[in-house]
C-alpha positions, 0 to 999 in steps of 0.5 A: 485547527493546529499550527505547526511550523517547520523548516525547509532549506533554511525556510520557516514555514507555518502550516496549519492542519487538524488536531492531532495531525501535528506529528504526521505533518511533521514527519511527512515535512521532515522526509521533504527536508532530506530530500531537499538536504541531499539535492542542497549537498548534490546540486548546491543552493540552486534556488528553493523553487527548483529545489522544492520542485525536484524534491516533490518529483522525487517523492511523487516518482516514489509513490507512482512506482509504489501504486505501481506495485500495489497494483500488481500485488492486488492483482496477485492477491486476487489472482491467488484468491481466485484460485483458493475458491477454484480448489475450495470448490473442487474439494467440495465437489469432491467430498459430495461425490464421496458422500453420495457414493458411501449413502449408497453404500450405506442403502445398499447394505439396508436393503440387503 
């Protein structure tokens, strides 16, 4: 287990995780320190409670509203993908017929 400390609010905060997750943990604490800084600088020192707090409603509003358009995007993507296969299977159909017709073409002029 790795040992990273960061600071939040003036805070410092031990935090343990696995090896090799360091550098995450510290980004992902680093983006909670600009929020906390820009609620410090809007709101004053209102308490590291409250301002914790809003920070991580903040952040979770963010990924709610990016899962919502992941959503939407995979629904697209399927959507688009769905189609794909529709004219896939058209053009397929399509080249079937012009194959039979030109083989019957080719019988015919064997017969003949």
């Amino acid at each position: 287990m790795a040992e990273v400390t960061i600071t939040l609010n003036g805070r410092t905060y031990r935090l343990q995780c696995d090896d090799g997750e360091e550098e995450h943990l510290l980004a992902l604490s680093h983006t909670v320190g600009e929020r906390l800084d820009g609620l410090q600088k809007q709101f004053g020192q209102i308490g590291d409670e409250r301002l914790l707090l809003m920070s991580v409603l903040m952040i979770s509003d963010e990924l709610n509203e990016a899962q919502k358009k992941l959503e939407v995007v995979e629904a697209e993507r399927a959507r688009a993908e769905t189609r794909a296969v529709d004219q896939i299977s058209a053009a397929a159909g399509r080249v079937e017929l012009l194959y039979a017709a030109l083989n019957d073409k080719a019988l015919a002029r064997e017969d003949k």
